[in-house]
TIPA-773538 format. One line per field, with one value per residue: residue number from 1; x, y, z of N, C-alpha, C in turn; residue in three letters. Coordinates in nm, 3 decimals. Each point is the difference from the previous one (the first is absolute). Layout:
BEGIN
i: (NUM:...) .
nc1: (X:...) .
nc2: (Y:...) .
nc3: (Z:...) .
cac1: (X:...) .
cac2: (Y:...) .
cac3: (Z:...) .
cc1: (X:...) .
cc2: (Y:...) .
cc3: (Z:...) .
aa: (ala:...) .
//
This chain:
BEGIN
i: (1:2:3:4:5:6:7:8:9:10:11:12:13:14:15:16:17:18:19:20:21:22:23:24:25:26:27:28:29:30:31:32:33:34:35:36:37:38:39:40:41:42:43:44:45:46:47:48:49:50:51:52:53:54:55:56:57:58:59:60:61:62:63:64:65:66:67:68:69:70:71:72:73:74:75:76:77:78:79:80:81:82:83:84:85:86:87:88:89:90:91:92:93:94:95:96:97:98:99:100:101:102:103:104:105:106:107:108:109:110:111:112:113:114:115:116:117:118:119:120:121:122:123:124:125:126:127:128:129:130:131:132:133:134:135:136:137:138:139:140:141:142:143:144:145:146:147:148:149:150:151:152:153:154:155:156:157:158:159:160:161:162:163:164:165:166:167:168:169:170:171:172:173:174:175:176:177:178:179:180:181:182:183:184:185:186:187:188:189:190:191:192:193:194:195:196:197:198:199:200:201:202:203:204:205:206:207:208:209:210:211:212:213:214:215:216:217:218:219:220:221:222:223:224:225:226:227:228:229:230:231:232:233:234:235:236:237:238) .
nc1: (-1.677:0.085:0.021:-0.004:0.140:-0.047:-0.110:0.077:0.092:-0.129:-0.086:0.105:0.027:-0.204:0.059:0.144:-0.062:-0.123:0.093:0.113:-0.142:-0.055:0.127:-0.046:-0.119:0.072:0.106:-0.148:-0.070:0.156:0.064:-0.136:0.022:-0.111:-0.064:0.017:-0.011:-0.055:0.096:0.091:-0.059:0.053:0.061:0.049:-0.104:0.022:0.093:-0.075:-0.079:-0.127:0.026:-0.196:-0.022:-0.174:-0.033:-0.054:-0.132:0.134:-0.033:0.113:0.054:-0.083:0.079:-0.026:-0.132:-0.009:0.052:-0.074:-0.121:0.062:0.036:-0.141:-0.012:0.117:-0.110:-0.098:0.009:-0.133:-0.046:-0.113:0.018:-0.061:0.100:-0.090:0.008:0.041:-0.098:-0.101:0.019:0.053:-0.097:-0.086:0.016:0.055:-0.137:-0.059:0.033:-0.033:-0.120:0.051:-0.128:0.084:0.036:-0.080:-0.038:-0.150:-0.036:-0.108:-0.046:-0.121:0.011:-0.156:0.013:0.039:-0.074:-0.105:0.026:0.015:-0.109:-0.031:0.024:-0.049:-0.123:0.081:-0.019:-0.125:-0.064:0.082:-0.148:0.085:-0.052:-0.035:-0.110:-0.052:-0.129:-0.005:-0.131:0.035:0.096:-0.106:0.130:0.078:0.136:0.017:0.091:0.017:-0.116:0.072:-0.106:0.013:-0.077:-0.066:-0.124:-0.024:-0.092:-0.014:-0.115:0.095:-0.091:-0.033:-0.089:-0.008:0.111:0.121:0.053:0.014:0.131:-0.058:0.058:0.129:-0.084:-0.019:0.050:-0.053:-0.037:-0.127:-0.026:-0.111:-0.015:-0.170:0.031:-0.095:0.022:-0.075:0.107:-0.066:-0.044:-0.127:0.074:0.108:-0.109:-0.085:0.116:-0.019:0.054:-0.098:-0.092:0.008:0.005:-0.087:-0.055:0.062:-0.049:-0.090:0.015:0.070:-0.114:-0.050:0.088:-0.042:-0.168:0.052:0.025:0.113:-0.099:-0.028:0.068:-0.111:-0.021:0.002:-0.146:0.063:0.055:-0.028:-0.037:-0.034:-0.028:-0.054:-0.019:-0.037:-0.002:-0.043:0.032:0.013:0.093:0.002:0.010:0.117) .
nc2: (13.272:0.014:-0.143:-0.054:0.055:0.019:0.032:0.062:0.055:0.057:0.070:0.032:0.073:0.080:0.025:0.126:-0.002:0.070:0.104:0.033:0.004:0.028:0.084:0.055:0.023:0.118:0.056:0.076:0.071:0.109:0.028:0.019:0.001:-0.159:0.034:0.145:-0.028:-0.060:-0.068:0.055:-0.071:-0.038:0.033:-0.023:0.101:0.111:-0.075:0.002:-0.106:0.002:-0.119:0.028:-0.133:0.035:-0.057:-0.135:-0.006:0.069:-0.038:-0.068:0.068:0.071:-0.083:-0.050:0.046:-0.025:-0.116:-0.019:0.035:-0.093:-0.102:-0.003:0.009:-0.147:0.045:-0.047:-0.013:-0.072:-0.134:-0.001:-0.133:-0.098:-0.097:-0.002:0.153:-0.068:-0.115:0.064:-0.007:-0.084:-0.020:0.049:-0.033:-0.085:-0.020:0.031:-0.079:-0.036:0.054:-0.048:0.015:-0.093:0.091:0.055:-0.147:-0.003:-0.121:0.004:-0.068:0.015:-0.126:-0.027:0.160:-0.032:-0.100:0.106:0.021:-0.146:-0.059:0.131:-0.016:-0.128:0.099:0.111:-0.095:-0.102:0.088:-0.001:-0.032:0.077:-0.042:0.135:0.005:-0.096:0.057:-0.159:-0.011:-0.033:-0.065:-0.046:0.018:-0.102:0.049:0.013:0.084:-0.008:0.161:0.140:0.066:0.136:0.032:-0.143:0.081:-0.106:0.074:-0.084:-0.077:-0.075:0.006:0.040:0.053:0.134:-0.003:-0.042:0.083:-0.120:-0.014:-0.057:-0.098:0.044:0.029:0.104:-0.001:0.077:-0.107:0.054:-0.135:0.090:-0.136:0.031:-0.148:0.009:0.097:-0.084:0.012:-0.037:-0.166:0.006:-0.001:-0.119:0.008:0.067:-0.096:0.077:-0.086:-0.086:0.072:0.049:-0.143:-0.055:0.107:-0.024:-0.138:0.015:0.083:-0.085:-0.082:0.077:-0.018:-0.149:0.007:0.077:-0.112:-0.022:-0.063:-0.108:-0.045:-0.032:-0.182:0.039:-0.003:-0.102:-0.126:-0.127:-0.056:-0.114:0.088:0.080:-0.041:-0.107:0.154:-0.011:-0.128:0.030:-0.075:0.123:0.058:-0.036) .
nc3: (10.861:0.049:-0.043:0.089:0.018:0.079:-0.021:-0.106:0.064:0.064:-0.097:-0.052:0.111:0.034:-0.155:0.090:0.093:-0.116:-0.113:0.102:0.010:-0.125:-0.018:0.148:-0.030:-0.092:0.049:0.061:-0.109:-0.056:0.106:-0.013:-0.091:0.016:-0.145:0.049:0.091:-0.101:0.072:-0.085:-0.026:0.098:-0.022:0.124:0.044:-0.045:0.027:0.133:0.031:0.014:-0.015:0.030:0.054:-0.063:0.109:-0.024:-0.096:0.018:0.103:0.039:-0.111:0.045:0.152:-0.130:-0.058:0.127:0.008:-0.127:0.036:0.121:-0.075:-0.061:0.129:0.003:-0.160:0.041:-0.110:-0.011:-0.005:-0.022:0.024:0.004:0.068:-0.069:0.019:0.072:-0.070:-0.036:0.192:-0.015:-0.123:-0.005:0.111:-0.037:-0.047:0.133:0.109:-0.127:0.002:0.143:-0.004:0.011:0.108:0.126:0.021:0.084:0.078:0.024:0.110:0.003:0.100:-0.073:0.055:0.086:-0.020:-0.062:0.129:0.007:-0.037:0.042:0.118:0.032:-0.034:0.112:0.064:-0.082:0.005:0.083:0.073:0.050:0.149:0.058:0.010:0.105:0.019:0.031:-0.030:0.110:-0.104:-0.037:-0.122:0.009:0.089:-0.125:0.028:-0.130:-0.080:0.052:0.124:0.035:-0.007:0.063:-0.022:0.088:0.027:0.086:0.078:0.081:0.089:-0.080:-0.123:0.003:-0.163:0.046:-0.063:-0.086:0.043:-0.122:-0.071:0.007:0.082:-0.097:0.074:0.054:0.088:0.037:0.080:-0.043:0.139:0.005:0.004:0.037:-0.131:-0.014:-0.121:-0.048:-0.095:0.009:0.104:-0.040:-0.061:0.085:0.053:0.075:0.100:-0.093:0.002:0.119:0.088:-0.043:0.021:0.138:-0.010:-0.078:0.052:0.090:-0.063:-0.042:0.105:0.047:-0.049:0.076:0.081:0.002:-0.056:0.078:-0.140:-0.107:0.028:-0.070:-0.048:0.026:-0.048:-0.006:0.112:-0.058:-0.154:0.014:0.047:-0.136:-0.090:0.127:-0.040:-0.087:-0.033:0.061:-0.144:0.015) .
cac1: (0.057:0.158:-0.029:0.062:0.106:0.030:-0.114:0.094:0.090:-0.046:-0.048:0.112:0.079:-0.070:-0.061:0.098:0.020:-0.046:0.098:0.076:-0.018:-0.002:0.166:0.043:-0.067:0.012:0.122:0.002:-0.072:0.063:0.083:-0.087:-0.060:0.055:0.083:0.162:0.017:-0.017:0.093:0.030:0.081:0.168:0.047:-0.013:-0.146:-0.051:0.064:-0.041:-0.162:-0.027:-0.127:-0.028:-0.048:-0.049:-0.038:-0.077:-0.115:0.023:-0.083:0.062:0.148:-0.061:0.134:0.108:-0.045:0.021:0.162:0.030:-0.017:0.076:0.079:0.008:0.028:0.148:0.025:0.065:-0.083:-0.002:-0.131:-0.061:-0.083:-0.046:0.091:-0.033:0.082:0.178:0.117:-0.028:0.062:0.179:0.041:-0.026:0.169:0.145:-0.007:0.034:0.200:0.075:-0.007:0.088:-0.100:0.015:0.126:-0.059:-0.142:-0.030:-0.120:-0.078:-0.121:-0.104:-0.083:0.070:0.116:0.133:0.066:0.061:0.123:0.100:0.016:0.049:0.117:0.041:-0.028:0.056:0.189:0.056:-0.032:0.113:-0.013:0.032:-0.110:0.097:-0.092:-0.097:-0.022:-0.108:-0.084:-0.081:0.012:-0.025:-0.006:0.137:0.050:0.133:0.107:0.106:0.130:-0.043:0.001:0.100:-0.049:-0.173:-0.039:-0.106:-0.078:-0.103:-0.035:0.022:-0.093:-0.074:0.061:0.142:0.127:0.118:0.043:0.091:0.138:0.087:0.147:0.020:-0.041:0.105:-0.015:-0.050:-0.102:-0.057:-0.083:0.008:-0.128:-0.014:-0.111:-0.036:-0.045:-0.122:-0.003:-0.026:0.011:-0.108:0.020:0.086:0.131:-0.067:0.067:0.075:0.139:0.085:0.022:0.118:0.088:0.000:0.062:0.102:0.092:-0.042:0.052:0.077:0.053:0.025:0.119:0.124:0.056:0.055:0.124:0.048:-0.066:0.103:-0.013:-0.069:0.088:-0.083:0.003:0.054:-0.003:-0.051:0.093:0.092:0.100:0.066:0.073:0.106:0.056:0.063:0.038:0.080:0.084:0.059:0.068:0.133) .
cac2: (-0.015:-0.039:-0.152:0.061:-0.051:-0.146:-0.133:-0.052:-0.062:-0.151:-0.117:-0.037:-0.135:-0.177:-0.072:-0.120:-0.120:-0.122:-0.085:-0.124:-0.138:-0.069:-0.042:-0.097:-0.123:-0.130:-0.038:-0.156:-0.104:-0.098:-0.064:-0.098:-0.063:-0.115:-0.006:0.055:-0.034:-0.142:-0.036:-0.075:-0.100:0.019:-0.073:-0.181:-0.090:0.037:-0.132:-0.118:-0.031:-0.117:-0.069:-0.016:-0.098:-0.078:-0.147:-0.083:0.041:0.125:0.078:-0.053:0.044:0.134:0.083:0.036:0.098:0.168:-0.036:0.033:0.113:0.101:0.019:0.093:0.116:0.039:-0.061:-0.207:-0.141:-0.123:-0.099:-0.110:-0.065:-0.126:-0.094:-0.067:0.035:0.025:-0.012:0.150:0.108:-0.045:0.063:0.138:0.027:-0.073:0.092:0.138:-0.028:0.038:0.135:0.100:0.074:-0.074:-0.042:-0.096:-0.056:-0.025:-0.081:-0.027:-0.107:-0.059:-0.124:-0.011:0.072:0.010:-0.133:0.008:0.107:-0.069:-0.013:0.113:0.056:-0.089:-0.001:0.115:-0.019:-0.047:0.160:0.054:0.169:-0.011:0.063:0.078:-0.054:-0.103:-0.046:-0.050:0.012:-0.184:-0.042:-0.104:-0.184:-0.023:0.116:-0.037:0.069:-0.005:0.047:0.128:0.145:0.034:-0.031:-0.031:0.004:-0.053:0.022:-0.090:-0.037:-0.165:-0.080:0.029:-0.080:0.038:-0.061:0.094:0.040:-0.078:0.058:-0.077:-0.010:0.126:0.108:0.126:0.128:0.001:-0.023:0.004:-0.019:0.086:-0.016:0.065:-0.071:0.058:0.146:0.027:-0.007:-0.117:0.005:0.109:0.131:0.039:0.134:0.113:0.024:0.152:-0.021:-0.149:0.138:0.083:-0.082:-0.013:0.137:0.039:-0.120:0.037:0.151:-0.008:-0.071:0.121:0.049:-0.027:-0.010:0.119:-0.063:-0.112:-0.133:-0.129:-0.070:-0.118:-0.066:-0.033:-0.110:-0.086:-0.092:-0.068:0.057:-0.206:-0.016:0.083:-0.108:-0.024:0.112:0.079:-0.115:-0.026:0.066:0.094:-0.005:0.105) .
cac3: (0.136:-0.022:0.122:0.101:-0.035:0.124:-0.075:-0.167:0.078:0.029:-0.136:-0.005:0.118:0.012:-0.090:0.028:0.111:-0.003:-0.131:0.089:0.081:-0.121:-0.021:0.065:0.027:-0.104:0.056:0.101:-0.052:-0.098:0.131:0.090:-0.131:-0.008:-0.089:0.012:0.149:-0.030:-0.075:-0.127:0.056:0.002:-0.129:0.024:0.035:-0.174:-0.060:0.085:-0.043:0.092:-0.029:0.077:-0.079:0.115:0.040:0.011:0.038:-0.021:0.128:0.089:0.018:-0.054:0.024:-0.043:-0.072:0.093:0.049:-0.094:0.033:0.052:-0.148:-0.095:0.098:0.013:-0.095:-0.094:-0.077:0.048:-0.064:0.100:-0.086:0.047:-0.048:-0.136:-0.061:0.004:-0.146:-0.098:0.014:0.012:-0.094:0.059:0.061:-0.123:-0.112:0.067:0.026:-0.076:-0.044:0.013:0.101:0.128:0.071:0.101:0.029:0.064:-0.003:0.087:0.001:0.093:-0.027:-0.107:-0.047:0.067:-0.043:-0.157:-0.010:-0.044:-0.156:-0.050:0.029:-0.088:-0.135:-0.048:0.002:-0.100:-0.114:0.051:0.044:0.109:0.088:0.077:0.099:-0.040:0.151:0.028:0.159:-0.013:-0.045:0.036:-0.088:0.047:-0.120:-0.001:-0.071:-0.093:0.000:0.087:-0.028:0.021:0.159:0.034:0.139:0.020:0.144:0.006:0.087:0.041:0.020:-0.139:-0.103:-0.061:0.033:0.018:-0.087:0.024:-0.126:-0.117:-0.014:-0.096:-0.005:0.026:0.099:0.157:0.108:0.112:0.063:0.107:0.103:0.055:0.084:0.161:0.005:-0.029:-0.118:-0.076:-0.077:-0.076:0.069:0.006:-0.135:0.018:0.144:-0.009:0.002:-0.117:-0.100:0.043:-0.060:-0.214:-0.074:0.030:-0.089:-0.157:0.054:0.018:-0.114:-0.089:0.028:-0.040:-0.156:-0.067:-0.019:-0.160:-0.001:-0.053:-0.097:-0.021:-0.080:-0.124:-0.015:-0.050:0.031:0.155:0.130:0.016:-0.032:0.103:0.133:-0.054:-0.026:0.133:0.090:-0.108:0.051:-0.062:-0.059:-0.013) .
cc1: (0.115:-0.020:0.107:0.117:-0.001:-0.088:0.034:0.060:0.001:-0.060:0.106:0.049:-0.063:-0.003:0.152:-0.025:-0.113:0.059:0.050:-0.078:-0.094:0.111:0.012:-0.127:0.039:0.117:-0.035:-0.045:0.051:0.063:-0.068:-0.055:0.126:0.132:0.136:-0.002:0.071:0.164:0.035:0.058:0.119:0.023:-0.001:-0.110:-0.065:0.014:-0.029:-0.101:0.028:-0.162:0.000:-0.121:-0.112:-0.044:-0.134:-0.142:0.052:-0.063:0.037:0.102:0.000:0.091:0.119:-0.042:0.067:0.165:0.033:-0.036:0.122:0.157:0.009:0.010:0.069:0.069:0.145:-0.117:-0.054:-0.121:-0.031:-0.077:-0.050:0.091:-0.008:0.115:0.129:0.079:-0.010:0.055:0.133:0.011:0.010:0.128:0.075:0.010:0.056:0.158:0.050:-0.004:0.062:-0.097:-0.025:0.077:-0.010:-0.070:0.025:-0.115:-0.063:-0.077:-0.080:-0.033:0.087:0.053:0.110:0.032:0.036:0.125:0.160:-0.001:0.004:0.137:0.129:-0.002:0.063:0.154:0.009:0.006:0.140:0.000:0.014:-0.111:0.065:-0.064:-0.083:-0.093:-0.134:-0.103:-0.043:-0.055:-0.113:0.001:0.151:0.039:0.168:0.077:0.060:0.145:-0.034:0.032:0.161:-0.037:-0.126:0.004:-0.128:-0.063:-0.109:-0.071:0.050:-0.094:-0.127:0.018:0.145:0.118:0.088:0.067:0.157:0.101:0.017:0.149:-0.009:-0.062:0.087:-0.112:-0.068:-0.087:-0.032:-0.159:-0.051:-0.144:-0.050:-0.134:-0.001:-0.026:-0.157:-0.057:-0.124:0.022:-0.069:0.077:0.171:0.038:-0.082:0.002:0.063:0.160:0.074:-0.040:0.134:0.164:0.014:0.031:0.138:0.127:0.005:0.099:0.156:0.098:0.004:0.066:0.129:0.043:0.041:0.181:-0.006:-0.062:0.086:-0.069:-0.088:0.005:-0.072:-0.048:0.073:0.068:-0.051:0.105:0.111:0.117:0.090:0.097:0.063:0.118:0.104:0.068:0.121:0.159:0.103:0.160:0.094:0.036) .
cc2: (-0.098:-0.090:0.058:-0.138:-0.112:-0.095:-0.061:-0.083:-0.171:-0.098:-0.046:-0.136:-0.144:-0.037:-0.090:-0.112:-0.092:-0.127:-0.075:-0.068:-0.063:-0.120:-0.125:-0.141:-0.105:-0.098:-0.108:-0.151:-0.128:-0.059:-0.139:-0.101:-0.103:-0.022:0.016:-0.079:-0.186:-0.022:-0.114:-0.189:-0.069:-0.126:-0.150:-0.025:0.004:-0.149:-0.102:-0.052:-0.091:-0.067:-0.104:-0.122:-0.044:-0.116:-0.014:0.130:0.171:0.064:-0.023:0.095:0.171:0.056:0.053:0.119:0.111:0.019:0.089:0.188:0.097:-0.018:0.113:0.152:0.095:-0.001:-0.131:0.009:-0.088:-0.037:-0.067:-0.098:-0.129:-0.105:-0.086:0.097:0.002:-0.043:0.126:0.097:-0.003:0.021:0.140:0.056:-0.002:0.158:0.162:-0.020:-0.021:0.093:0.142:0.042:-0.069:-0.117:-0.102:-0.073:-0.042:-0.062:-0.006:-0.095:-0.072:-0.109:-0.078:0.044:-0.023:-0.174:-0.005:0.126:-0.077:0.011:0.113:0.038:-0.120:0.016:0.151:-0.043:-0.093:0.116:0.048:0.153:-0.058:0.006:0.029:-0.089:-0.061:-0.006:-0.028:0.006:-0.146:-0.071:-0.146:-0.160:0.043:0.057:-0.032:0.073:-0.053:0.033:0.126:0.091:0.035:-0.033:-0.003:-0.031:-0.106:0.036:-0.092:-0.030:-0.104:-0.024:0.001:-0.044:-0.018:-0.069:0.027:-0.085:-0.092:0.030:-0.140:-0.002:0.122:0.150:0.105:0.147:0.003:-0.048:0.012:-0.010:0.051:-0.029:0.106:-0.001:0.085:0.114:0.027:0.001:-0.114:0.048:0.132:0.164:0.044:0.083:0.107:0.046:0.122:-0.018:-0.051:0.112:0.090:-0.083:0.000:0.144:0.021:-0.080:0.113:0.136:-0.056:-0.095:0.132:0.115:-0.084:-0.020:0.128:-0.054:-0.074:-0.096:-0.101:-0.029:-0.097:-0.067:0.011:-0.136:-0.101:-0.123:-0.091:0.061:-0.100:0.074:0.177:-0.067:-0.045:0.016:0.037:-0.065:-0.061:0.094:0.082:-0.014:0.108:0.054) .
cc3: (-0.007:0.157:0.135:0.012:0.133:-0.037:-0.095:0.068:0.094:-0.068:-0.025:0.032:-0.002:-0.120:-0.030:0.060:-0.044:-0.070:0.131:0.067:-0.099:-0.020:0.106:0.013:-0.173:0.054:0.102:-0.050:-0.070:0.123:0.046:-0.161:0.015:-0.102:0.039:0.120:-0.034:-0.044:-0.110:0.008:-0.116:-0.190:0.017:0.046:-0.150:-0.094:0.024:-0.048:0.165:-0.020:0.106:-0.029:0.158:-0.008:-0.129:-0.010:-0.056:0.114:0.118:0.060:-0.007:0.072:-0.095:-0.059:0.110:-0.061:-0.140:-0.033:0.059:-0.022:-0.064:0.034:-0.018:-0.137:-0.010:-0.079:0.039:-0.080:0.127:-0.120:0.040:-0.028:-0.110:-0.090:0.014:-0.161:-0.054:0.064:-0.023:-0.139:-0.006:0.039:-0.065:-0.106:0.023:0.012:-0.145:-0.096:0.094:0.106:0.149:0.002:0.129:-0.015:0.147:0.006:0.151:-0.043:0.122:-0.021:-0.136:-0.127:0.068:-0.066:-0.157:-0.031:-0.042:-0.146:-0.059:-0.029:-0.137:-0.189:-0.025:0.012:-0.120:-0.097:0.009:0.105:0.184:0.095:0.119:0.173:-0.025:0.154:-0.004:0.137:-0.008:-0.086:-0.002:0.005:0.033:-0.190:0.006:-0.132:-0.080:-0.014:0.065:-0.045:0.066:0.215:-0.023:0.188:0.017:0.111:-0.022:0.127:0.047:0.034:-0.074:-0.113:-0.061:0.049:0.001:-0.180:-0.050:-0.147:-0.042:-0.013:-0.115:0.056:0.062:0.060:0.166:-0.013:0.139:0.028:0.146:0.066:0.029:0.141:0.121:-0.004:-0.022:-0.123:-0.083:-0.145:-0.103:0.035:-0.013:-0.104:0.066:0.149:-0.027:0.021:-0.090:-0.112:0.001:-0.068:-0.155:0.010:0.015:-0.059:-0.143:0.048:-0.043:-0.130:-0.107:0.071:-0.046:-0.166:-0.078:-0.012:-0.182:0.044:-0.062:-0.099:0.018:-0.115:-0.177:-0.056:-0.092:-0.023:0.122:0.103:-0.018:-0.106:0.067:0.130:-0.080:-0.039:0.111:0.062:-0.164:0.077:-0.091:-0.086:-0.021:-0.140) .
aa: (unk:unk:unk:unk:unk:unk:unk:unk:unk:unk:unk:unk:unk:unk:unk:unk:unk:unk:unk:unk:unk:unk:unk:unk:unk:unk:unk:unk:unk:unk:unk:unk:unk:unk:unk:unk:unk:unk:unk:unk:unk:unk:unk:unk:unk:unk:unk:unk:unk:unk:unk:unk:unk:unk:unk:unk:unk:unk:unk:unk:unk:unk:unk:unk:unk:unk:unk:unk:unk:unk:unk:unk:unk:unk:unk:unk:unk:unk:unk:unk:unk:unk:unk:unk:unk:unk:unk:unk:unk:unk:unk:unk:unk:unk:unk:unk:unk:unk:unk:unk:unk:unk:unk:unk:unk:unk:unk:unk:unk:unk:unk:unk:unk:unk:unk:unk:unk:unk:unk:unk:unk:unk:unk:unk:unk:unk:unk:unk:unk:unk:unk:unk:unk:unk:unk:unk:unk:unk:unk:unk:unk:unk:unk:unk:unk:unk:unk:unk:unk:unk:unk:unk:unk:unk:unk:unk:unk:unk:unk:unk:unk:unk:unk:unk:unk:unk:unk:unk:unk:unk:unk:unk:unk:unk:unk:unk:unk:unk:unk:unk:unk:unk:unk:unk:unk:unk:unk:unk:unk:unk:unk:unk:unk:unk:unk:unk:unk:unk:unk:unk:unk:unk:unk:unk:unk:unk:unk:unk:unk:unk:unk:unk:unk:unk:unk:unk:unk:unk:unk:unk:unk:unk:unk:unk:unk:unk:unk:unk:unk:unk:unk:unk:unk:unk:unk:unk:unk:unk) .
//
């Protein structure tokens, strides 16, 4: 018996349409798959690191773990580590900026991460490695600048422990002391304030925009500063 040509016909068709909506649920699948959906991040966040240093106990400062999470979001790089480490991390660093694999640093710090954020910043500029940002959260032992980042931010409490953030003779780059008394903020709570979150990201956002500019030169290490001045103050020969 010879199949009857409209039934062929329709086997046909449904074993087309099952292939296209086969076709189309893979298509959706790959559309809606994080992977492809996830964008690439950009060459200057790729370069960046930002380290992130908590208070005292390591249990104090767990705002920074989110802050850092959603960093990494936006692939930045970042460490979170307890302020005991800032010498090992600044080596750490040095080593990356002159191997070529980084380019930005950025520092965060809680408590007393935000008061050992000087001497950091102090032991990469003797390394000769530039720091793009520096932003401290209440700081609690009076703090005082050397030498700088390219811009440090101090958000602190005035009427709390925290201190506003003081420039040494010589120091090169921005400062800002930024009160934030009366918002409700305290000490235990200011790195995990949803707004002083928003703020640090958007500072860190905007410092790896501008370092897609020529970074100014940093000085290498060498001779005291007495015979440099010296040097600079000798008067020029014809």
């Amino acid at each position: 018996m010879r199949p009857n040509g409209r039934h062929a016909a329709g086997a046909s068709q449904l074993s087309a349409l099952r292939v296209w909506a086969m076709c189309l649920l893979l298509l959706s699948a790959v559309a809606m798959s994080p992977t492809t959906a996830r964008a690439a991040p950009s060459s200057a966040a790729a370069t960046t690191h930002v380290y992130l240093l908590r208070g005292v106990l390591n249990i104090f400062s767990l705002g920074l773990d989110t802050i850092g999470a959603r960093l990494e979001a936006q692939g930045i790089p970042v460490t979170v580590a307890n302020f005991v480490s800032w010498s090992s991390l600044a080596d750490e660093a040095a080593t990356a900026y002159r191997a070529g694999r980084l380019k930005t640093i950025i520092l965060v710090g809680h408590s007393s991460g935000a008061t050992a954020l000087p001497d950091m910043i102090a032991k990469l500029n003797q390394l000769g490695v530039p720091v793009k940002l520096a932003i401290g959260l209440d700081s609690v032992f009076k703090t005082r600048l050397t030498t700088g980042a390219e811009r440090y931010i101090n958000i602190y409490i005035g009427d709390g422990p925290g201190e506003p953030v003081r420039a040494a003779n010589g120091f090169r780059g921005k400062l800002d002391n930024v009160d934030v008394r009366g918002t409700g903020v305290g000490h235990i709570t200011i790195d995990k304030n949803e707004a002083i979150q928003r703020r640090v990201i958007a500072e860190i956002d905007a410092a790896i925009m501008r370092s897609r500019a020529p970074a100014a030169p940093v000085a290498e290490p060498g001779p005291p500063r007495g015979a440099r001045s010296a040097a600079a103050a000798a008067p020029a020969r014809n």
